[in-house]
N, C-alpha and C positions, 0 to 999 in steps of 0.2 A: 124561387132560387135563393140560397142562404147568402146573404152579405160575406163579404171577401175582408179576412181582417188581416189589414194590415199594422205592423210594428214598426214605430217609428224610433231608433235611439240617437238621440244628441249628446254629444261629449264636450258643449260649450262650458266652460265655466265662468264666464262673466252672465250678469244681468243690466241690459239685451246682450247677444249673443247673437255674433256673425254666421257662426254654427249651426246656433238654432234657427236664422233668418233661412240658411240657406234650407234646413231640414223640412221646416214651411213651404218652401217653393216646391222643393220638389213632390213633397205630399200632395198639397193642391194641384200640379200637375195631371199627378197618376190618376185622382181621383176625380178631375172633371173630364178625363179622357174616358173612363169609366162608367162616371154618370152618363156622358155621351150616348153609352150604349146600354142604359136603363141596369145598371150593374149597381149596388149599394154596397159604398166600403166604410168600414168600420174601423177606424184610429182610433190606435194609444198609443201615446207620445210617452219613451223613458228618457227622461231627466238626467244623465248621468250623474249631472253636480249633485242632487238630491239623494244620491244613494253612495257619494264615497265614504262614509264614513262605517255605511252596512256592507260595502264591496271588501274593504280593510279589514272586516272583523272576519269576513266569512276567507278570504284567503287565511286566517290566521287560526279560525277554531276549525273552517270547514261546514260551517252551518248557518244558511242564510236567516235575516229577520223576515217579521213579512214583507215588507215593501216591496226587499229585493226579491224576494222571491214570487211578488207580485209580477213583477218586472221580467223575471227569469220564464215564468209560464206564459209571459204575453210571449217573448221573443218565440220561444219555442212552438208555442199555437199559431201560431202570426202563418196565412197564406202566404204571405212574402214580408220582406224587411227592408227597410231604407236606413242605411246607418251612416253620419255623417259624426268627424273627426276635426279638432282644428291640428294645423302638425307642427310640432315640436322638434327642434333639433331632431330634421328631416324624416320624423315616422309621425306616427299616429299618439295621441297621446298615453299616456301610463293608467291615465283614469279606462279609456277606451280598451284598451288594452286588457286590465285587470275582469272588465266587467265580463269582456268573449270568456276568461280565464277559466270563470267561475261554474260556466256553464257545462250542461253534462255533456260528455261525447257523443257525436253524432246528433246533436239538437237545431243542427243548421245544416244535415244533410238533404241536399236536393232540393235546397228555401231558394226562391228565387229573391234575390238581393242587389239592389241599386248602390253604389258607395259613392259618397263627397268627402271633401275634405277643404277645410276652411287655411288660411296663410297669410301673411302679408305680406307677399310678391309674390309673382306669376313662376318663379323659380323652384319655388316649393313643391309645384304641381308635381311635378316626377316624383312624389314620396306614393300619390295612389297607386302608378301603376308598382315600384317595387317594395314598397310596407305594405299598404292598408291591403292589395287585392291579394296578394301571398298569404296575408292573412284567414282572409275569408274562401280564398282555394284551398288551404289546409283543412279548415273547418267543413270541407267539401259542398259549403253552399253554392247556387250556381247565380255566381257575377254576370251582371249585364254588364254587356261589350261598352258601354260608353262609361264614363267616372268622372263627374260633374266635380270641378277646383272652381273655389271664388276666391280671389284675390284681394285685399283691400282696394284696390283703386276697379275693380269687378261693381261697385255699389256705385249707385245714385252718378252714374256719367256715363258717358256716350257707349264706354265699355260694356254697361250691361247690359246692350243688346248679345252680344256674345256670349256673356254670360246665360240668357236666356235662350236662347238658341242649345246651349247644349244641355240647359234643361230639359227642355219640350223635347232635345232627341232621346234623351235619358226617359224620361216620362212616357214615351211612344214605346221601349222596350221593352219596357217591365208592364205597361198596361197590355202590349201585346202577349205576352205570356199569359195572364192572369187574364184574359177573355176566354181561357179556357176552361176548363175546373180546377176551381181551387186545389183541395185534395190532389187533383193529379200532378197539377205544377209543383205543390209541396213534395208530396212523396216519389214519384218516379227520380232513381238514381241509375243513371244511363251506364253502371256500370255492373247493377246488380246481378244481374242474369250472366254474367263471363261468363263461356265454356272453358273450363281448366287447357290449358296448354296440352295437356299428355292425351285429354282425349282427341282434340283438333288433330292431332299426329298420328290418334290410332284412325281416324275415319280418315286418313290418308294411305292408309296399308291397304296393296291389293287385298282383295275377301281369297 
């Protein structure tokens, strides 16, 4: 059975990075829930910080270097995606932001997709459900129902038992999809096959 690759992108800009701590957890999650079931995943981790200065050039000429476009065909090949954001004057950040930009249409249709988003208060959280997941429902990837916020005071105290809890629930969703076939969780778009409206109507006409 071929390894399940997932994409991992982090849009922390500090080194360490709350962002990236959290983008660790939940990777290790998916992926020993996976091992669990003799399934082998294959991560690569995109760096946001590492590529703003190739994200900037390529919104501006229209033509990525390689790195990013290193980056750009993992997201794209990737079984599924975990993308984590820290939020900024209450969206997701502009680096984050730029880098979905770049990408072609349709490159996250039907990708099953985990979202976090990093803050420093509990306040913040309400930017997943209406920036970060708007986001990635326009790009029509398909969002897991949970969306994992850590908080600063989320770390190293009694909190982070909650914190991990909506991990593991987040980690149980997306591993639940992807104990399917890859390929098929990637590409089925549950809305490809519409019957046009006018013919629904004609197969309502007496014959």
């Amino acid at each position: 059975m071929d390894p399940i690759k997932l994409t991992v992108v982090s849009a922390g800009l500090s080194q360490p990075s709350s962002t990236r701590l959290l983008a660790d957890r939940l990777t290790e999650a998916v992926r020993s829930r996976l091992a669990a079931d003799g399934r082998e995943v294959v991560v690569d981790l995109v760096e946001l910080r590492e590529l703003a200065h190739p994200i900037a050039d390529n919104l501006v000429t229209g033509f990525p270097g390689e790195a990013l476009r290193h980056a750009i065909d993992s997201v794209t090949d990737a079984d599924a995606l975990i993308a984590v954001t820290p939020i900024f004057s209450a969206s997701y950040s502009g680096l984050f932001k730029s880098f979905f930009d770049v990408l072609e249409q349709g490159a996250l249709a039907g990708k099953p997709t985990l979202i976090g988003a990093t803050g420093g208060t509990a306040r913040h959280s309400l930017a997943l459900d209406h920036a970060v997941r708007p986001l990635f429902a326009y790009l029509r990837a398909v969002v897991q129902p949970t969306a994992v916020f850590a908080a600063s005071e989320d770390w190293g105290s009694a909190d982070e038992n909650g914190l991990r809890q909506r991990i593991d629930r987040a980690a149980d969703e997306l591993a639940s999809v992807l104990r399917g076939s890859p390929a098929t969780a990637r590409r089925t778009d549950p809305f490809a096959d519409v019957v046009p409206f006018a013919e629904q109507l004609a197969a309502l006409r007496p014959a």
